[in-house]
FIKOLZA-1660 file (N, C-alpha, C; in steps of 0.1 Angstrom, whole numbers, plus 5000, padded with zeros to 4 digits):
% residues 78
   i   px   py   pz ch aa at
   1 4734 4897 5120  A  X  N
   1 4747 4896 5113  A  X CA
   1 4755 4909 5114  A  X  C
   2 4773 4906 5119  A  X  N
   2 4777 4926 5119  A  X CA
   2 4783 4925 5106  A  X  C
   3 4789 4936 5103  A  X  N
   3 4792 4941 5095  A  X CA
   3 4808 4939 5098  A  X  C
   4 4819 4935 5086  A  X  N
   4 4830 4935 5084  A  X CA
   4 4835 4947 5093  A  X  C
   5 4845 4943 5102  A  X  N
   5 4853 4961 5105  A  X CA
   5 4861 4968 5093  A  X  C
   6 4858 4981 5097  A  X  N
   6 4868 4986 5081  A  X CA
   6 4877 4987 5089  A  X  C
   7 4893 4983 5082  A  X  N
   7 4902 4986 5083  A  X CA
   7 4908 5003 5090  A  X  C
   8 4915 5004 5099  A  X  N
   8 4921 5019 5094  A  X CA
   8 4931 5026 5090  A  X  C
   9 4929 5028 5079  A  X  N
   9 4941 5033 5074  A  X CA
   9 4953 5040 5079  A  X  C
  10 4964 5033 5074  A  X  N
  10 4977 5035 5079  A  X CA
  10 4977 5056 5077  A  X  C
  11 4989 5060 5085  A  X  N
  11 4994 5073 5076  A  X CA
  11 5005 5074 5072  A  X  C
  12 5004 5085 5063  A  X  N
  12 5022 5086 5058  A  X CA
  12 5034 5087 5068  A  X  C
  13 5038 5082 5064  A  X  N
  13 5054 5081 5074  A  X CA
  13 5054 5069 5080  A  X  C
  14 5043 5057 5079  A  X  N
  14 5043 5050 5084  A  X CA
  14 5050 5037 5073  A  X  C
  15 5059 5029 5084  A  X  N
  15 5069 5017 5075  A  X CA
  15 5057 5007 5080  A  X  C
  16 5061 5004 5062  A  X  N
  16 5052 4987 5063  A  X CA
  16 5063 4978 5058  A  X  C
  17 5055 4964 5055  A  X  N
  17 5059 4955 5047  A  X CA
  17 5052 4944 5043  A  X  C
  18 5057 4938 5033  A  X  N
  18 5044 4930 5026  A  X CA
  18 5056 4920 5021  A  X  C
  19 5051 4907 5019  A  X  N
  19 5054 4898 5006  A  X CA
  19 5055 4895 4995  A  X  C
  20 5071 4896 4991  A  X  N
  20 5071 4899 4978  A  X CA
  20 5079 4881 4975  A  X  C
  21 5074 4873 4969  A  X  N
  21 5080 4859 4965  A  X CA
  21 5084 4855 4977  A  X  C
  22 5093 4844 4977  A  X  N
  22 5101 4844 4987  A  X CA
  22 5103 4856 5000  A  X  C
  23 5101 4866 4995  A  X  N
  23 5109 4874 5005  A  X CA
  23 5102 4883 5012  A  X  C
  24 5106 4890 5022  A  X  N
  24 5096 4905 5024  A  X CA
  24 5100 4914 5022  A  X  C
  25 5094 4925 5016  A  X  N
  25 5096 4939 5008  A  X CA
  25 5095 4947 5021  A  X  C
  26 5100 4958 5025  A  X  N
  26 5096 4974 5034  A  X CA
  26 5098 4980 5026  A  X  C
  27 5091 4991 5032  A  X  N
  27 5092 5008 5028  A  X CA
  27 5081 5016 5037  A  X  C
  28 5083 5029 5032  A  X  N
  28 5078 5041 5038  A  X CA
  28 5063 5046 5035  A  X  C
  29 5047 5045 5038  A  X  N
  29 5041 5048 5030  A  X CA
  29 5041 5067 5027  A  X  C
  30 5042 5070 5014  A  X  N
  30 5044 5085 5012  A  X CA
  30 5028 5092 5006  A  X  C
  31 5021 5081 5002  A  X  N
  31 5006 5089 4998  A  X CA
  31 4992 5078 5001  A  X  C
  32 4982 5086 5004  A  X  N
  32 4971 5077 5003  A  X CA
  32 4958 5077 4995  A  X  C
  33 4955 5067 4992  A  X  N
  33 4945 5070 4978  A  X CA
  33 4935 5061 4985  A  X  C
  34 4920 5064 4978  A  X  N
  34 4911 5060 4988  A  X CA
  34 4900 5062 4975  A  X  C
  35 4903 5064 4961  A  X  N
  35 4895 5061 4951  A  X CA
  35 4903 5049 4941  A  X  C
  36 4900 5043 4932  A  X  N
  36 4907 5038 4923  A  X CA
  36 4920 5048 4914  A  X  C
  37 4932 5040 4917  A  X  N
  37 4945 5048 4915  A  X CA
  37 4951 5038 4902  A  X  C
  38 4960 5043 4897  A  X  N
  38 4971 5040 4887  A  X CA
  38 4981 5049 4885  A  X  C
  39 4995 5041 4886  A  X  N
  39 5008 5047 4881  A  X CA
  39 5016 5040 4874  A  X  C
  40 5023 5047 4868  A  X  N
  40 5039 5039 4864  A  X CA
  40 5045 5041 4869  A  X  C
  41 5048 5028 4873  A  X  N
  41 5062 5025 4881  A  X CA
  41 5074 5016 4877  A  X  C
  42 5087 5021 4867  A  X  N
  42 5095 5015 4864  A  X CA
  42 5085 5011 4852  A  X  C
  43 5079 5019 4845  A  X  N
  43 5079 5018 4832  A  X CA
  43 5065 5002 4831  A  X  C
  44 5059 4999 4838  A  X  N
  44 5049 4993 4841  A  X CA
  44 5037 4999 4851  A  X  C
  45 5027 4998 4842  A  X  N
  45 5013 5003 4851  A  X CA
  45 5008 4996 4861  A  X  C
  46 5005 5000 4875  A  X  N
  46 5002 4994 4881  A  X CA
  46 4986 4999 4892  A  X  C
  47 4975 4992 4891  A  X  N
  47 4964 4998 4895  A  X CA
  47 4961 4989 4905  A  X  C
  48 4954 4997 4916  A  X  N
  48 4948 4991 4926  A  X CA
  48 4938 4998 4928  A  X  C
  49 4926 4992 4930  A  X  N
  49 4907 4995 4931  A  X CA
  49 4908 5002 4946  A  X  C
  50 4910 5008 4947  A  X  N
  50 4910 5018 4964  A  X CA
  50 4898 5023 4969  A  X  C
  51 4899 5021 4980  A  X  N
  51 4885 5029 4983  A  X CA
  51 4885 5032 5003  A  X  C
  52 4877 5037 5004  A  X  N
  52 4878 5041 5013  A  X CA
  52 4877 5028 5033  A  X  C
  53 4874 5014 5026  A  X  N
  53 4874 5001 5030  A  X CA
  53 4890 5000 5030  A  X  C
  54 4893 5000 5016  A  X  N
  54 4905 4992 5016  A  X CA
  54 4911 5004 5005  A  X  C
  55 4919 5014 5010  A  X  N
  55 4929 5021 5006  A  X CA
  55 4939 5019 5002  A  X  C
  56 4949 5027 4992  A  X  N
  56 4960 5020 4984  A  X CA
  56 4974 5029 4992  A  X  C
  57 4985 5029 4986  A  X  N
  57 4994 5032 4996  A  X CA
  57 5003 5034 4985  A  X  C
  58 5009 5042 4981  A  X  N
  58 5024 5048 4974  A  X CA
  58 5036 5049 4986  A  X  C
  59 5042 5036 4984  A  X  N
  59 5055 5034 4992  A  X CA
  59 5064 5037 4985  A  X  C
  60 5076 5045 4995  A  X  N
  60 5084 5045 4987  A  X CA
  60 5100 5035 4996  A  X  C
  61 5104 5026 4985  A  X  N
  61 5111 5022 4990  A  X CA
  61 5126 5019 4995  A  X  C
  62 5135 5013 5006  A  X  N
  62 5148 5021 5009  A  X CA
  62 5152 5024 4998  A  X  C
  63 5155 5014 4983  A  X  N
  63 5169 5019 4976  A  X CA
  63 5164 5029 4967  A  X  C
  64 5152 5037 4968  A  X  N
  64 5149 5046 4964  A  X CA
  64 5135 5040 4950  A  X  C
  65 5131 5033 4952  A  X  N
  65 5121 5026 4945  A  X CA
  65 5106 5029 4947  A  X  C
  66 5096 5028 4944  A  X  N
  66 5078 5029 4946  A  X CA
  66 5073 5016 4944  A  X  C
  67 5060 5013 4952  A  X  N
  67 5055 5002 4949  A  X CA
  67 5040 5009 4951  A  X  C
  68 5029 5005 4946  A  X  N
  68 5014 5007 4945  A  X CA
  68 5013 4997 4957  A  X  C
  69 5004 4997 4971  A  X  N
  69 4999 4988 4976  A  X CA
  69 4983 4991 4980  A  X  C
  70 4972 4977 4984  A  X  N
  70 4965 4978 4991  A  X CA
  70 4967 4977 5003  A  X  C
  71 4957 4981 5013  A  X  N
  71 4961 4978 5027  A  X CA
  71 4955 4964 5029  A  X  C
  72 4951 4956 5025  A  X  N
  72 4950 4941 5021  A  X CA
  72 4962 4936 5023  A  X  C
  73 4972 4943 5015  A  X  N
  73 4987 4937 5009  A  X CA
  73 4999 4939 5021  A  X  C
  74 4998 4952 5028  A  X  N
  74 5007 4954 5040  A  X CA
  74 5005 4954 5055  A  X  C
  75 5013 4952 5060  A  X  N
  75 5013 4954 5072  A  X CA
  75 5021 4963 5080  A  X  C
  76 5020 4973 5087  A  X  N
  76 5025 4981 5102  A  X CA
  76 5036 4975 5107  A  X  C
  77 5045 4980 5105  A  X  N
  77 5059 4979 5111  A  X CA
  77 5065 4981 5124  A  X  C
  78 5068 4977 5131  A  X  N
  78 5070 4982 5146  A  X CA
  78 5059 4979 5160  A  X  C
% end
């Protein structure tokens, strides 16, 4: 039996985007976290279990906004 491929993590400056409802979200990723992370964002905590598999991602986005993501959650732009 193999083993799952790990992912590889995106780098900063790299545009993703993910699904947000209906719609799809972009932005820029600006940091990478690769332990379990938490911030506020817009006055709501938002945590994602990070690790070095499945890394988290501080986007920031066009209208000047952050979102917490997994690399689960986005995809590579371009």
């Amino acid at each position: 039996m193999t083993k799952p491929a790990i992912p590889k993590a995106l780098a900063p400056g790299t545009d993703v985007s993910w699904r947000w409802g209906a719609h799809v979200a972009r932005g820029r990723i600006e940091q990478i976290f690769t332990e379990p992370v938490t911030r506020t964002i817009k006055g709501t905590e938002v945590k994602r279990n990070a690790s070095p598999e499945n890394p988290a991602y501080l986007v920031t986005q066009p209208r000047g906004g952050y979102a917490l993501k997994s690399h689960s959650e986005v995809e590579a732009e371009g």
